[in-house]
N, C-alpha and C positions, 0 to 999 in steps of 0.2 A: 504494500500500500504506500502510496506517495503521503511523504511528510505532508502537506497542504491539506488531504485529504481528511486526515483524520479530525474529528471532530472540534479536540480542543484546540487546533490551527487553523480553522473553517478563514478566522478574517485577518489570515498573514497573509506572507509574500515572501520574496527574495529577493538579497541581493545578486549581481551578476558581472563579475571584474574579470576582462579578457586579458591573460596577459601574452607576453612572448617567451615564447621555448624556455630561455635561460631564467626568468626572474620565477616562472611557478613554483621551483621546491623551495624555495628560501620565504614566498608569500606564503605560501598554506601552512610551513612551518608555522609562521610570526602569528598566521590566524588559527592553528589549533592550539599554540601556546596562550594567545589571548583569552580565547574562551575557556579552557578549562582553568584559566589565571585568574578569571571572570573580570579582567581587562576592562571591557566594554561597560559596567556598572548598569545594566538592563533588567536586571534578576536573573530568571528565567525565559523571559522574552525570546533570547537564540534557542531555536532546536534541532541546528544540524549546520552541517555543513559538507561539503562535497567539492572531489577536484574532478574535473572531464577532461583525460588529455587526447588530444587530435594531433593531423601531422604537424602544423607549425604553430599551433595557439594551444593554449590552457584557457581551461575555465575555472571558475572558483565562484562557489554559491552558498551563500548563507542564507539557512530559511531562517526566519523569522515569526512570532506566532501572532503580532497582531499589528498592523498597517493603520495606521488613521490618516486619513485622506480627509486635503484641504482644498477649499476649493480658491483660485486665485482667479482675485476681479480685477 
């Protein structure tokens, strides 16, 4: 089941940072030492995170369990 999916993350999100080839091990290092550092000062608010490697880019995704959307006038 997708992190988003489950009930108590119904109104998160993700973030989504593309990097290049060489900077992805030393970023996801710095963000799963963050989080389990609880770095971020959120509570609980992070509940995951994930790396996607491809042939020349990385991805790096943090869900998140609740999003508040503003609206700009």
């Amino acid at each position: 089941m997708d992190l988003l999916q489950d009930e108590a993350n119904k109104r998160g999100g993700k973030w989504i940072i593309r990097l290049k080839k060489g900077l992805a091990s030393r970023c996801w290092e710095n963000l799963i030492l963050a989080i389990l550092g609880e770095q971020f000062m959120v509570g609980d608010e992070i509940c995951g995170a994930v790396i996607s490697i491809r042939y020349q880019v990385r991805f790096l995704k943090n869900f998140i369990k609740f999003v508040a959307l503003e609206r700009a006038d």
